[in-house]
Backbone as CSV, one residue per row, in Angstrom:
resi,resn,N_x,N_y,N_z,CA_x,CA_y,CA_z,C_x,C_y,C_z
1,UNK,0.821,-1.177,0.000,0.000,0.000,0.000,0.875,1.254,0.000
2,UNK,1.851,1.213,0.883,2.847,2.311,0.819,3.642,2.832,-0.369
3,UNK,4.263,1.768,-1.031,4.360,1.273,-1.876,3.628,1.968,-3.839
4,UNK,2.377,1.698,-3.489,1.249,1.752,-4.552,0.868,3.823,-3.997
5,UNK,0.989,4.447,-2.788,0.918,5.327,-2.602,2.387,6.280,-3.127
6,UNK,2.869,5.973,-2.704,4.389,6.694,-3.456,4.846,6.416,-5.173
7,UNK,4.266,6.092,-5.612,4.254,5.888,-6.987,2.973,6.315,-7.089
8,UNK,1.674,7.011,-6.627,0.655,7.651,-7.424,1.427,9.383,-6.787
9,UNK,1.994,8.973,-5.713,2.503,11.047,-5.553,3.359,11.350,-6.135
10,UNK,4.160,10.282,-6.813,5.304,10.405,-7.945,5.050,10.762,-9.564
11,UNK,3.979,9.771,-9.684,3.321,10.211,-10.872,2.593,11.596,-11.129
12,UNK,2.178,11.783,-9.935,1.422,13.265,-9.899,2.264,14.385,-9.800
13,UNK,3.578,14.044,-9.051,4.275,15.132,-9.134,4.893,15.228,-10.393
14,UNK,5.228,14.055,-11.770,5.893,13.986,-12.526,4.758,14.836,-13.741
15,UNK,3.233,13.959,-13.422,2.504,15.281,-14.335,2.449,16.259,-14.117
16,UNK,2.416,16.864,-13.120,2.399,18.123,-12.429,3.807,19.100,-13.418
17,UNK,4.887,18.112,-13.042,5.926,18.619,-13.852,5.859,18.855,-15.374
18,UNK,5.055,17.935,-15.970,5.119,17.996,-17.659,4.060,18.957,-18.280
19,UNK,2.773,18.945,-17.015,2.230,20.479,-17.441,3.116,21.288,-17.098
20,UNK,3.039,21.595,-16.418,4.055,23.066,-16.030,5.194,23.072,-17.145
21,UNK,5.849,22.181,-17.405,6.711,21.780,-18.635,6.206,22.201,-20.150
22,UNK,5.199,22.449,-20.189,4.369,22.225,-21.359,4.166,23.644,-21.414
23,UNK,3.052,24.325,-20.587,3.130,25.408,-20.520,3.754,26.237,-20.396
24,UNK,5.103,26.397,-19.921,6.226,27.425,-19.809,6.860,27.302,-21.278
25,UNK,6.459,26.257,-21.652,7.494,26.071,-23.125,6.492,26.956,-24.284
26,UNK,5.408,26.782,-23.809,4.308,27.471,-24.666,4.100,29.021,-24.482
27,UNK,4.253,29.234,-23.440,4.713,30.879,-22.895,5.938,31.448,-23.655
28,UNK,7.360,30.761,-23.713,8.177,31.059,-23.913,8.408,31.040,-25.409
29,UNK,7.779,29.900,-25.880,7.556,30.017,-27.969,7.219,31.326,-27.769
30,UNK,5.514,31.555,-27.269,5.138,32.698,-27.343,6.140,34.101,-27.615
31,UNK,6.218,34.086,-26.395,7.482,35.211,-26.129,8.410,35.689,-26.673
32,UNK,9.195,34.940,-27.128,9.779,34.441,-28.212,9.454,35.155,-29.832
33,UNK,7.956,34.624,-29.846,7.542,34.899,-31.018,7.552,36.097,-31.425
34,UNK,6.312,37.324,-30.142,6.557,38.785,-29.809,8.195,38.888,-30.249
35,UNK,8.977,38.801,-29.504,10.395,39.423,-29.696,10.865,39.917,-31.105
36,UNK,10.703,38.376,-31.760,11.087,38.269,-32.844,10.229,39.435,-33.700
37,UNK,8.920,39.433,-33.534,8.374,39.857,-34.479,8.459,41.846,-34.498
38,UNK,8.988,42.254,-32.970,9.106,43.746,-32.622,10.369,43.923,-33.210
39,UNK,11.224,42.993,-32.680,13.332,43.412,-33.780,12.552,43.560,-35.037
40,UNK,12.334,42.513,-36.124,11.955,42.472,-37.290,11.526,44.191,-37.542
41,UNK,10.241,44.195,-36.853,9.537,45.383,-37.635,10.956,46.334,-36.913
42,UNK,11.543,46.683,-36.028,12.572,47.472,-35.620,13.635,47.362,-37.131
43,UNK,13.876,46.518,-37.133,15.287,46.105,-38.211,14.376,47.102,-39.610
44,UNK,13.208,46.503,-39.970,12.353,46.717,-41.061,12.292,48.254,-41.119
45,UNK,11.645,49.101,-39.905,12.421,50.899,-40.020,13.228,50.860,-40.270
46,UNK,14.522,50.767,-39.703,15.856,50.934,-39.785,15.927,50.856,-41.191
47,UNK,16.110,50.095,-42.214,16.370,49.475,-43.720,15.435,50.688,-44.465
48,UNK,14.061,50.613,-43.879,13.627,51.690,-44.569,14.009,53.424,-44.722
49,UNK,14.789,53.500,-43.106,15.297,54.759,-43.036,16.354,55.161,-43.801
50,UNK,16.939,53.767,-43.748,18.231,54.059,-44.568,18.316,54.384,-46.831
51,UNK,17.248,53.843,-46.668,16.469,53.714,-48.074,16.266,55.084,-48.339
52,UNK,15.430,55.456,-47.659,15.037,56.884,-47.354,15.775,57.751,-47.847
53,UNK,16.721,57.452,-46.682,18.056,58.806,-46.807,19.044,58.400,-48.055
54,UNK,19.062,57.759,-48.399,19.842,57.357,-49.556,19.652,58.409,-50.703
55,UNK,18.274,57.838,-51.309,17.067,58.448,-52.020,16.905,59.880,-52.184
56,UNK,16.824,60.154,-50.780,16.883,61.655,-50.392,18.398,62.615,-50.518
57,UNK,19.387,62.080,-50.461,20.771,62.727,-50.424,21.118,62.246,-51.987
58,UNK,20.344,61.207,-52.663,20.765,61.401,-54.203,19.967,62.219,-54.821
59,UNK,18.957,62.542,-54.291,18.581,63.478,-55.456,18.908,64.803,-55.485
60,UNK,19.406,65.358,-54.183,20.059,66.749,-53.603,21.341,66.376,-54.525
61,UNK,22.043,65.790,-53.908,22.810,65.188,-54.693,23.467,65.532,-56.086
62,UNK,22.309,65.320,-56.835,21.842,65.043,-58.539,22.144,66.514,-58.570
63,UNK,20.872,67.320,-58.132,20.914,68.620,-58.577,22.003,69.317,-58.408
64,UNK,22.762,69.038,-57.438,23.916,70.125,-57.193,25.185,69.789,-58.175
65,UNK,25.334,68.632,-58.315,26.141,67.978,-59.439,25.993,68.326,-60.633
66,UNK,24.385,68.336,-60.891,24.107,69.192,-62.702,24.685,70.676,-62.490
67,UNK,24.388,71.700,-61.756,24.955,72.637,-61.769,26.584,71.965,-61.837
68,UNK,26.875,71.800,-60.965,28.803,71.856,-60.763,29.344,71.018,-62.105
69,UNK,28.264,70.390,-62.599,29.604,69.732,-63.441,29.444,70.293,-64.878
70,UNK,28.465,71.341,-64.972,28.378,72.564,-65.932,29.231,73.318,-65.779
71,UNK,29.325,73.443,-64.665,30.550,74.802,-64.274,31.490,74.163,-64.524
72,UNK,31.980,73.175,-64.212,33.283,71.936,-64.522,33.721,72.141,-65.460
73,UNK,32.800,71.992,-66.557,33.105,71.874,-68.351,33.279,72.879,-68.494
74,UNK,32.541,74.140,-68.277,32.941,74.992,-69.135,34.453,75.325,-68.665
75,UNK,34.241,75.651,-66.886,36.029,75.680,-66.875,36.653,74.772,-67.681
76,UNK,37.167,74.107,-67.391,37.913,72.700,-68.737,38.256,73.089,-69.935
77,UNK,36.943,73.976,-70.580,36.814,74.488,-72.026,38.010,75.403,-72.014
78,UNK,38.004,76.125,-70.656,38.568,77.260,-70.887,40.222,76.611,-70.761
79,UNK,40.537,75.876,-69.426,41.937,75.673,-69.361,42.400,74.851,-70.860
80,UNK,41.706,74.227,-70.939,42.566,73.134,-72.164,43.038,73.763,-72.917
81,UNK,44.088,73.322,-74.030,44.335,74.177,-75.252,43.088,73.877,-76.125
82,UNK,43.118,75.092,-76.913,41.946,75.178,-77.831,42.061,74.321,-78.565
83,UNK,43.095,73.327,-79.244,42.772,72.958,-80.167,42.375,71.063,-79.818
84,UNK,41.970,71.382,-78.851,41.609,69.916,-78.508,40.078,69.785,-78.563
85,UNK,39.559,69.385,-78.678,37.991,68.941,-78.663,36.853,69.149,-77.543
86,UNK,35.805,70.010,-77.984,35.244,70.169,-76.607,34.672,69.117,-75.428
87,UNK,34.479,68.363,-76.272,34.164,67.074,-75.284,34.527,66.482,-74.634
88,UNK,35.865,66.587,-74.625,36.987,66.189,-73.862,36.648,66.691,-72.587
89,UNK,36.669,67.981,-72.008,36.066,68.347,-70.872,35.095,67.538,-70.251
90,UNK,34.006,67.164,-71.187,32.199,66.858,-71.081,32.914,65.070,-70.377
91,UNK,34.015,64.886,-71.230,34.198,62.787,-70.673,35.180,63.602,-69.331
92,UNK,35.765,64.034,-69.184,36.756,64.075,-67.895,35.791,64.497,-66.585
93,UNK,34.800,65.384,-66.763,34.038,65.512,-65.457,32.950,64.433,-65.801
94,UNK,32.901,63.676,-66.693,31.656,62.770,-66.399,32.085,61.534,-65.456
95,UNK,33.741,61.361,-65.761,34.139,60.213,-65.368,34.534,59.887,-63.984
96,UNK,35.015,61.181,-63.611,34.948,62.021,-62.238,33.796,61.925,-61.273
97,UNK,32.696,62.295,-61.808,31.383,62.297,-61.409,30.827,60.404,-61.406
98,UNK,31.609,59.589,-62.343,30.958,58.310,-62.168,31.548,57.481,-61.153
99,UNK,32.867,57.899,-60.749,33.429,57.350,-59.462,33.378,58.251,-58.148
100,UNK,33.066,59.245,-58.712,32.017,59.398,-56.906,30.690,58.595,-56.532
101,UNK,30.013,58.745,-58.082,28.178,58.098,-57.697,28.942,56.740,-56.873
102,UNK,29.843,55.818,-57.467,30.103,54.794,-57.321,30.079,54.375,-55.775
103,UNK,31.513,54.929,-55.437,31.310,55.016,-54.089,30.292,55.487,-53.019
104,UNK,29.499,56.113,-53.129,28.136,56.757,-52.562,27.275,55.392,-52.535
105,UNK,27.197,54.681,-54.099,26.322,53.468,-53.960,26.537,52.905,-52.923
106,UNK,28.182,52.416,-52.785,28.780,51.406,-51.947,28.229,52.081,-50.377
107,UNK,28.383,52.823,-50.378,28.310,53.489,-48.648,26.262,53.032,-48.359
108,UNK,25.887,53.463,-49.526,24.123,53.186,-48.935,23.951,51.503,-49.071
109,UNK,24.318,51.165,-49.618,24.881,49.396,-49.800,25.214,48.858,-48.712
110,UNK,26.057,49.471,-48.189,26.456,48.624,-46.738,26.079,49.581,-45.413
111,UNK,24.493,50.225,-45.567,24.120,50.510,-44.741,22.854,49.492,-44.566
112,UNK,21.984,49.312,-45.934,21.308,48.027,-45.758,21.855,46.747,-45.821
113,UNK,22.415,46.044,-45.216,23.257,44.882,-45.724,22.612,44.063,-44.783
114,UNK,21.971,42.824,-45.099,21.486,41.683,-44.536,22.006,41.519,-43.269
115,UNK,23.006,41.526,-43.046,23.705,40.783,-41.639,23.139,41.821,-40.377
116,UNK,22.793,43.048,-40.954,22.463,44.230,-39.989,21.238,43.863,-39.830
117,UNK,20.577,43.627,-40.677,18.810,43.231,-40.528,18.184,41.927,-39.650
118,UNK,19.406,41.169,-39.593,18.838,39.995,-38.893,18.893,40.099,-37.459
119,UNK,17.629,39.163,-36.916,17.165,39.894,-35.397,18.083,39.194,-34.341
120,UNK,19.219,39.838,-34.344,20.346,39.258,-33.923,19.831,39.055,-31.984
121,UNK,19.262,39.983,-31.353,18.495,39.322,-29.955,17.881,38.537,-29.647
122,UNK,16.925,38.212,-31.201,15.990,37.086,-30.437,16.704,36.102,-31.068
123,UNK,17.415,35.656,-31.782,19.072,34.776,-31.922,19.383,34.308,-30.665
124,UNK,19.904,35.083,-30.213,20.852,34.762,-29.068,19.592,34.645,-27.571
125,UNK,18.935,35.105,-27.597,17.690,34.970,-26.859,17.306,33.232,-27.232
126,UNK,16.963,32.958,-28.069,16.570,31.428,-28.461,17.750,30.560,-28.247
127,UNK,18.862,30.501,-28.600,20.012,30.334,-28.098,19.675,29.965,-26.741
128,UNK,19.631,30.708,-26.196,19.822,30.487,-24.566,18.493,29.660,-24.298
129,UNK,17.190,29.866,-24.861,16.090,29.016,-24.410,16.356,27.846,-24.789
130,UNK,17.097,27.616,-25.756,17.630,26.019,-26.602,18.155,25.051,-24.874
131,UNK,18.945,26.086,-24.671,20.256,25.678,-23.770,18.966,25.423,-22.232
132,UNK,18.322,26.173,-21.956,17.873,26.293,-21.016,16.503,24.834,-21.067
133,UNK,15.871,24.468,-22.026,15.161,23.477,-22.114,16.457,22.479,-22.240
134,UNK,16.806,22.329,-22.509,18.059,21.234,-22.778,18.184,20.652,-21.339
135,UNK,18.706,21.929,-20.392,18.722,21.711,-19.197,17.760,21.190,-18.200
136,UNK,16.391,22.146,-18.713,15.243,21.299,-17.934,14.802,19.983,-18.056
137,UNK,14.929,19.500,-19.741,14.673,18.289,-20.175,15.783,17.461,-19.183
138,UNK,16.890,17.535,-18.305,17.532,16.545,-17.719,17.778,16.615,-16.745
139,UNK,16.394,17.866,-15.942,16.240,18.063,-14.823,15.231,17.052,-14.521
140,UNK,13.959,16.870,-15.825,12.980,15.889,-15.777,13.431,14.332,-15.627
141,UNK,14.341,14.186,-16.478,14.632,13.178,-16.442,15.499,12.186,-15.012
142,UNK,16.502,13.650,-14.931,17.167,12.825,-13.414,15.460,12.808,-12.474
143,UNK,14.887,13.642,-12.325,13.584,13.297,-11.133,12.689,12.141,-11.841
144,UNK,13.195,11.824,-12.969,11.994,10.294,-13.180,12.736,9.067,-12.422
145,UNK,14.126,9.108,-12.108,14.796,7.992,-12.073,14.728,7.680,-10.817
């Protein structure tokens, strides 16, 4: 009888454990889930801000460049010797002007860059819940034995 009593308070404490087991794991997906889904939309501004300003500083950008690289040429016109070709000016500030855009790309390029966007907290947040069920799972187990 003693016996048949300590194996039903064992069992009860062991279900007792696998709800509670069950539900904290279901809380914590949860939780989890929220996290993930607030970085995301966080990361998701961010990418868009940066889009933004990109967008916005090329087209300021643009305009101030059409003026300057008018002024460019015609100076050019003037230093070169005359008997060289006017266009010559028109390719030397264009080419000038195509390795700045260049670099400008590169800089708004590696302001959105994937590795920045990923929700690197709830990463390392899940990480640790991995580790932490891992642990409970052989907390359950040493109390079955």
């Amino acid at each position: 009888m003693e016996t048949q009593r300590n194996s039903t308070t064992q069992g009860a404490s062991v279900g007792s454990l696998l709800t509670t087991l069950t539900r904290e794991v279901t809380d914590l997906v949860r939780g989890e889930a929220e996290l993930a889904k607030a970085e995301v939309s966080e990361k998701t501004h961010q990418a868009l801000t940066g889009i933004a300003a990109i967008a916005v500083a090329g087209a300021v950008i643009f305009a101030g460049f059409l003026v300057l690289l008018a002024s460019a040429v015609a100076l050019l016109n003037e230093i070169l010797p005359s008997d060289m070709t006017p266009w010559l000016s028109a390719a030397i500030v264009g080419v000038v002007t195509a390795v700045i855009g260049l670099i400008m790309l590169n800089v708004g390029l590696n302001k959105i860059k994937a590795q920045r966007l990923a929700p690197q907290r709830t990463l390392k947040s899940l990480q640790r819940d991995k580790e932490l069920a891992q642990e409970h799972e052989h907390n359950v187990k040493e109390a079955l034995k």
